[in-house]
C-alpha positions as CSV (number, residue, x, y, z in Angstrom):
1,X,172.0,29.2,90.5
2,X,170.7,25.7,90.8
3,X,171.0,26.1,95.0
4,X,169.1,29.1,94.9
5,X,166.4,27.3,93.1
6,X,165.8,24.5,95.3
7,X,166.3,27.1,98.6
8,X,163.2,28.9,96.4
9,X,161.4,25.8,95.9
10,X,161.9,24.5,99.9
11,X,160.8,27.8,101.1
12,X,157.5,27.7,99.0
13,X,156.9,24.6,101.0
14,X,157.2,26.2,104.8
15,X,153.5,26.4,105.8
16,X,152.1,22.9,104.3
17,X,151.9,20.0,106.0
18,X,153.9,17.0,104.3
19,X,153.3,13.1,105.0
20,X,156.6,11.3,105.7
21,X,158.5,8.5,106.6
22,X,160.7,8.2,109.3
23,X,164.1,7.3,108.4
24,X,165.9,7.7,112.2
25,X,167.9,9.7,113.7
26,X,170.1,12.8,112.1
27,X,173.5,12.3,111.4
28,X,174.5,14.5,113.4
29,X,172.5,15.2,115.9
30,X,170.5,12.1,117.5
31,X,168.3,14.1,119.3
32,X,166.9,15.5,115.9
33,X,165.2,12.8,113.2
34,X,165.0,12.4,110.1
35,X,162.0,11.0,107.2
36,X,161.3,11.9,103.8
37,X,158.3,13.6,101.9
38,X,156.4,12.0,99.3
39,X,159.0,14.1,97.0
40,X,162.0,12.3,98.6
41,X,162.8,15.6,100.4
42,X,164.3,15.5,103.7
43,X,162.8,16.8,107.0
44,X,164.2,17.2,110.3
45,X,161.9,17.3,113.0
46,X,162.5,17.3,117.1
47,X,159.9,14.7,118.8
48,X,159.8,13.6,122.0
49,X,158.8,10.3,121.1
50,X,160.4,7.5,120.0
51,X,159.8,6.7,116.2
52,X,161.1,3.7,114.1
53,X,162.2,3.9,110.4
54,X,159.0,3.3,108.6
55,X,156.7,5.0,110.8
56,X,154.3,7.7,108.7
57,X,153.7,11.6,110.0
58,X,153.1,14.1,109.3
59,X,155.3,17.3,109.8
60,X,154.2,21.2,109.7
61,X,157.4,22.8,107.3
62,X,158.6,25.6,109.5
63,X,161.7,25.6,107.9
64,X,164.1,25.5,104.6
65,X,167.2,25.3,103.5
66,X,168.8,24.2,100.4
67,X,169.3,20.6,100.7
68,X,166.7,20.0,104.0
69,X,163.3,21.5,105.3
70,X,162.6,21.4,108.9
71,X,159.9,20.9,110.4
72,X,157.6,20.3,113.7
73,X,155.8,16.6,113.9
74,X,152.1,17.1,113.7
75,X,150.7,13.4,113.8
76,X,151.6,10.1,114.0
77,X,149.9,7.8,111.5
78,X,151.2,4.4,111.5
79,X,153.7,2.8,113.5
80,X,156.0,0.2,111.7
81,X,156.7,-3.1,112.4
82,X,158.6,-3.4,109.9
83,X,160.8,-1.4,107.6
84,X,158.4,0.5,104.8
85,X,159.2,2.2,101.5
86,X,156.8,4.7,99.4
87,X,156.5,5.5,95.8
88,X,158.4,9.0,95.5
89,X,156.4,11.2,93.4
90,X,157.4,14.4,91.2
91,X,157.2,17.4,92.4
């Protein structure tokens, strides 16, 4: 029940274009990183260039599941120097 629900709630997001921060690289695959929307969700996107932790995107959500989206980098709007945190919002 509750998985279903947050599948429903990810795939009502495929479509929008989220800001996030980059965290690095996937876990399991280092090819594939990782960043967080303003909702603390996680997105994996595939970029060709290198981003560090802190950097904000944005992503186009092409894709859900129950605990990830995925998605396709759109823009890059700042670069980090440093490591960078963001309020996480409800929602």
């Amino acid at each position: 029940m509750v998985e279903r629900s947050a599948l429903a709630k990810h795939m009502a997001r495929i479509g929008r274009t989220e800001t996030i921060m980059v965290e690095g690289p996937s876990k399991r695959d280092p090819e594939v990183l990782t960043g967080r929307t303003e909702q603390n969700k996680l997105v994996h996107f595939n970029t060709d260039r290198p981003l560090r932790a802190g950097t904000l995107a944005t992503a186009l959500i092409t894709d859900a599941s129950t605990h990830f989206l995925r998605g396709e980098l759109v823009e890059v709007l700042s670069v980090s120097r440093h490591r960078t945190r963001f309020a996480v919002t409800a929602g």
